[in-house]
C-alpha positions as CSV (number, residue, x, y, z in Angstrom):
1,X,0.0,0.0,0.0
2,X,1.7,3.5,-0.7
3,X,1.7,5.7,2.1
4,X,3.6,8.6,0.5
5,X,1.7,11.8,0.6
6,X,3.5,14.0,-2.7
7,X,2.2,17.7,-0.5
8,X,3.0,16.5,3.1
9,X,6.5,15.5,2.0
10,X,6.9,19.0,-0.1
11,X,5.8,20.8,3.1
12,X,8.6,18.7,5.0
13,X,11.1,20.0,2.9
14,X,10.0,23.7,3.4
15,X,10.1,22.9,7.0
16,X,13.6,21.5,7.3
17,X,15.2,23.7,5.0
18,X,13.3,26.7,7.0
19,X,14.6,25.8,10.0
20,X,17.7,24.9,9.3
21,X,18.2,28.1,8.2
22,X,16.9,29.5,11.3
23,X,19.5,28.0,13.6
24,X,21.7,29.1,10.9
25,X,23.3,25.7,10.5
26,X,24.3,24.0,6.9
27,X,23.3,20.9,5.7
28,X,26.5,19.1,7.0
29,X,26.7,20.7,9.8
30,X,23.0,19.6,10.5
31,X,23.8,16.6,9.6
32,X,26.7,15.7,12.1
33,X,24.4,17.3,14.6
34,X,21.5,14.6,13.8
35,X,24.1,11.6,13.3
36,X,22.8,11.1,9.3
37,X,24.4,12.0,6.1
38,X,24.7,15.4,4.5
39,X,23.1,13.3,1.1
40,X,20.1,12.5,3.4
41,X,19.3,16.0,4.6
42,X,19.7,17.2,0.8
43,X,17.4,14.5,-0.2
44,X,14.9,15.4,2.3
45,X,14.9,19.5,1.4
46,X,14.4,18.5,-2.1
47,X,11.3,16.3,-1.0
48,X,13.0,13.1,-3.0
49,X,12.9,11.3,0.2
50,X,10.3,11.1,3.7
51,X,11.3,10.9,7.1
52,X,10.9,8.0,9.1
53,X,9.9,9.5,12.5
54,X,13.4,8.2,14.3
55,X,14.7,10.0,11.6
56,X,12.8,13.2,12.7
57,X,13.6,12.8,15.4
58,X,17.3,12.9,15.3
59,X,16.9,16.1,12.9
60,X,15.2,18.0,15.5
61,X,17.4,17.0,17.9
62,X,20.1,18.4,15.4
63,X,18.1,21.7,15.2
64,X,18.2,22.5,18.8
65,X,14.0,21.8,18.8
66,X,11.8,19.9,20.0
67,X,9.9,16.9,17.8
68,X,6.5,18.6,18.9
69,X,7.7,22.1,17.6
70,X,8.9,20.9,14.1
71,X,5.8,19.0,13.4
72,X,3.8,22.1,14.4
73,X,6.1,24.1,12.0
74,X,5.5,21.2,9.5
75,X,2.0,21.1,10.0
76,X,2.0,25.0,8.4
77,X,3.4,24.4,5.7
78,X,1.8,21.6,5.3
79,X,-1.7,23.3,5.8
80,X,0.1,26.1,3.0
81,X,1.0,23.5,0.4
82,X,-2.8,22.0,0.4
83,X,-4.0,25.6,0.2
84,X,-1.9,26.8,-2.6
85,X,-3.1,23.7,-4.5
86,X,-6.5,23.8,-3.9
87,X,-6.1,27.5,-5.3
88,X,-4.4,26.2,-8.6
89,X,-7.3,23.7,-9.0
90,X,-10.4,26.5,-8.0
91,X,-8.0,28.9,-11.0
92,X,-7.7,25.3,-13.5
């Protein structure tokens, strides 16, 4: 059964990128702070890969935040992305 959900993982990507920016950290350097690969955090801004939730986890961790605030953070975006595309349909 697929489980991947093409907006939530695109609002993910906002989200970590966003952040990461915030604590003004780089990919690798987020990356050594969440014990995973700079290729993994790249693939996850770029929304060609979803986070297991171990694996967000460990990135929030590596953003100095808690789980609970980076899925509220992702749950804007999130609530953006389905907005934006309901817009483009309601436009068509």
């Amino acid at each position: 059964m697929e489980r991947r959900n093409e907006h939530l993982v695109a609002a993910f990507a906002t989200t970590l990128s966003t952040e990461r920016e915030r604590a003004g950290l780089t990919q690798e350097e987020l990356a050594a702070r969440a014990d995973v690969s700079a290729r993994f955090v790249s693939l996850l801004e770029t929304a060609r890969r979803q986070p297991s939730l171990t694996a967000m986890h460990a990135l929030s961790i590596g953003l100095g935040m808690q789980l609970r605030d980076l899925a509220a953070e992702l749950e804007g975006h999130y609530e953006a992305v389905i907005a934006s595309k309901s817009d483009e349909v309601e436009d068509g």
